[in-house]
C-alpha positions in Angstrom: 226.9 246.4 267.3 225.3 243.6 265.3 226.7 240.3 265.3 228.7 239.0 262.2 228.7 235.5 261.1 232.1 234.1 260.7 231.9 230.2 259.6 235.9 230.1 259.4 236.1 228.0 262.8 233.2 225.6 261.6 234.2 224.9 258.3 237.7 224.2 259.7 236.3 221.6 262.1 233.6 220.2 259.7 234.8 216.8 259.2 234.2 216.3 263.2 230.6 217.5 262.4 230.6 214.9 259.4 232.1 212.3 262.0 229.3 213.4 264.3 226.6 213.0 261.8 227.8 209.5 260.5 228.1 208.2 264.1 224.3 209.7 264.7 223.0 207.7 261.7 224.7 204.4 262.6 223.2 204.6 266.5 219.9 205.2 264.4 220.6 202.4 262.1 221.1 199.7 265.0 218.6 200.9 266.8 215.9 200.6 264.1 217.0 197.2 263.6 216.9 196.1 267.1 213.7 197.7 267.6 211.6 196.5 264.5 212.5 192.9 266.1 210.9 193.7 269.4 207.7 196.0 267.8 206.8 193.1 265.7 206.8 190.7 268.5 205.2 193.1 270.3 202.8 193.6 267.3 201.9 190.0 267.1 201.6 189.9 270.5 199.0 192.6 270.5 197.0 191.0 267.8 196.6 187.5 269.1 194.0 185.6 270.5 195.6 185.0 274.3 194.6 188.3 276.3 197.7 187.5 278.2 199.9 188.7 275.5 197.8 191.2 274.3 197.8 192.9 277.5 201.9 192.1 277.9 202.2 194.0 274.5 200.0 196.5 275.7 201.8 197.4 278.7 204.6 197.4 277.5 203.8 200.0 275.0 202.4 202.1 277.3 205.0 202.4 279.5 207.7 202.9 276.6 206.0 204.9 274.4 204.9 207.3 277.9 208.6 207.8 278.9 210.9 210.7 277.9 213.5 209.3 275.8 215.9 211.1 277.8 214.7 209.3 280.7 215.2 205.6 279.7 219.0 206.9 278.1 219.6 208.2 282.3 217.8 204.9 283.6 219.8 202.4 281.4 223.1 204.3 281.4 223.6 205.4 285.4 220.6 202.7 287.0 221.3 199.7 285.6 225.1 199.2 286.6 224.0 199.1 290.4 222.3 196.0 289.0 225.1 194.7 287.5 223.8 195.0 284.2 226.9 196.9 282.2 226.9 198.6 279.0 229.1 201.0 277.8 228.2 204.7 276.1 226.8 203.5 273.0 225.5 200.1 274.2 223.4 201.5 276.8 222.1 204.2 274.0 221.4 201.4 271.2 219.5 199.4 274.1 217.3 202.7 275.1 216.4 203.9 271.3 215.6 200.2 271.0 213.2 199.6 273.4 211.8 203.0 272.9 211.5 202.6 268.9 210.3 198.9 269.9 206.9 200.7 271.6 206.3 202.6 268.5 206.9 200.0 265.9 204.3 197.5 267.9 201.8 199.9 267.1 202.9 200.6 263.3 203.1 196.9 262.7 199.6 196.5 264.6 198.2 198.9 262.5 199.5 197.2 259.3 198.1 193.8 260.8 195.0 194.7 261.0 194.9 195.9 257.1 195.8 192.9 256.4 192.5 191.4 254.4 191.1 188.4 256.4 190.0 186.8 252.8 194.1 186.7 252.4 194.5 185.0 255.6 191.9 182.4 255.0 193.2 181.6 251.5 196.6 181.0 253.0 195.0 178.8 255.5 193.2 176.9 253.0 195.8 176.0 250.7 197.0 174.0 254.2 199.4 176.2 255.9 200.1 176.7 259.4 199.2 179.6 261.6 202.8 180.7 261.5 203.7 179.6 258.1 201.0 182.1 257.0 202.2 184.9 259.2 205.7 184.7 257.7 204.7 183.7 254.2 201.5 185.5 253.5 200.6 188.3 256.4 204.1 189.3 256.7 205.3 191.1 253.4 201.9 192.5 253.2 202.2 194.0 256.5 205.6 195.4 256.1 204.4 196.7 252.9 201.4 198.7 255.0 203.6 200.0 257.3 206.2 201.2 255.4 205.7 205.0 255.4 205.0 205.3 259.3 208.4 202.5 259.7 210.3 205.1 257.4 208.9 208.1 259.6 209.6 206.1 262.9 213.4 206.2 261.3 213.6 210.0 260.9 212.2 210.3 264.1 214.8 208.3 265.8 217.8 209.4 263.5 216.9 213.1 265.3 216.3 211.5 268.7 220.2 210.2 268.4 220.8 213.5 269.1 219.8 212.9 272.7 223.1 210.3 273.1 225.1 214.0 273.4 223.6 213.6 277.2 225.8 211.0 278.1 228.6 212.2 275.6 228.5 210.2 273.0 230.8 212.3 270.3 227.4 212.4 267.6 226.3 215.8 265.8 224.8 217.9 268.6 227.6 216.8 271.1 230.1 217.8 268.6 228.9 221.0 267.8 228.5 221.6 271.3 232.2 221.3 271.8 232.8 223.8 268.5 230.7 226.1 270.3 232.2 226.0 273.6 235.7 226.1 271.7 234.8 228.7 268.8 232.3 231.1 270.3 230.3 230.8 267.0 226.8 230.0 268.7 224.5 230.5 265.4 227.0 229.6 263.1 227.6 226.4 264.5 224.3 224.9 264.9 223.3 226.9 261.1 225.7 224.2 260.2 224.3 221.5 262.5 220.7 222.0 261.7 221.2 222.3 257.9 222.9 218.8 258.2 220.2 217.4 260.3 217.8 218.8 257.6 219.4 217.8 254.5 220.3 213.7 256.0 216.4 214.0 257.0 215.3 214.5 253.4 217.7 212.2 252.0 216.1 209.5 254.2 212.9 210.4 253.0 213.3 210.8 249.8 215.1 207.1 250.0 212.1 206.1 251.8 209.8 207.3 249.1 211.8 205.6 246.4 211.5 202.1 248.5 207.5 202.2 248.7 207.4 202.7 245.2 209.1 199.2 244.6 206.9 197.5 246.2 202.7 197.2 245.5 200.0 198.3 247.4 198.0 196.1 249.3 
């Protein structure tokens, strides 16, 4: 006998998907925030003139960005109490996307650095500001504006990683369609559902994305 989709039992428990999905994004959301803080200290770090910091910045990318995210969510939610360091579910989620966005963002905002023309620099420098009231006044914008599509697909890339908190039962997306499943029986039907929601938030993103760069010039 061939199997015959039924999307009854999903539809009627949709709004927990919904739920799921707006608790996904808002994970996402902090974490992105959290981590573009610690990638662009990392990423100034990584461009400065002390090889100290460079090679700080350096190893702490390579250790983040070489981990399984999965990993770092089992290290930071089960290791760290028997330090005494305590965090609940979504605390100790937020803190591993962060770090683990942090790695990849140093790199983005390296990248964007180092397009940053020196003759911009020096004409900053000239008019008599300081080495830090040119990185905030003049390199800064500039370099967001550079990095801006690989920030935007760093986003997407966490947004689906958020998926992931499911492991330590946070109620997001996949761990709610999970529990349809195991309640339902409707294994294609539920993650049809699930995937097309991941799909369709994914190209709103980037199509949000897209309408952002365009605000701002080129440099």
């Amino acid at each position: 006998m061939g199997y015959t989709l039924h999307f009854d039992v999903v539809w009627a428990s949709f709004d927990r998907l919904l739920w799921g999905l707006a608790l996904g994004l808002q994970l996402a959301l902090a974490a992105i925030a959290i981590g573009a803080a610690i990638g662009l200290v990392a990423g100034f770090a990584s461009v400065s003139p002390s090889p100290f910091w460079r090679g700080l910045a350096g190893l702490y990318v390579t250790i983040f960005r070489n981990l399984p995210i999965l990993v770092i969510v089992l290290v930071v939610y089960f290791a760290l109490p028997q330090y005494g360091v305590r965090l609940d579910k979504q605390q100790s989620f937020i803190a591993s996307l962060s770090v683990y966005a942090g790695a990849y963002l140093s790199e983005v905002f390296r990248a964007g650095l180092l397009a940053v023309p020196k003759g911009v620099i020096e004409a900053g420098r000239a008019i008599g500001l300081t080495r830090l009231q040119t990185n905030i006044h003049v390199v800064a914008p500039i370099m967001f504006r550079n990095a801006l599509p690989a920030f935007g697909t760093t986003f997407i890339s966490l947004f689906k990683d958020s998926s992931i908190a499911a492991a330590i039962a946070i109620p997001e997306l996949t761990f709610q369609a999970r529990k349809i499943n195991v309640e339902s029986f409707r294994v294609v039907e539920t993650w049809m559902i699930a995937s097309l929601l991941y799909i369709a938030t994914c190209l709103i993103i980037a199509a949000l994305l897209r309408a952002l760069e365009r605000r701002f010039p080129k440099f």
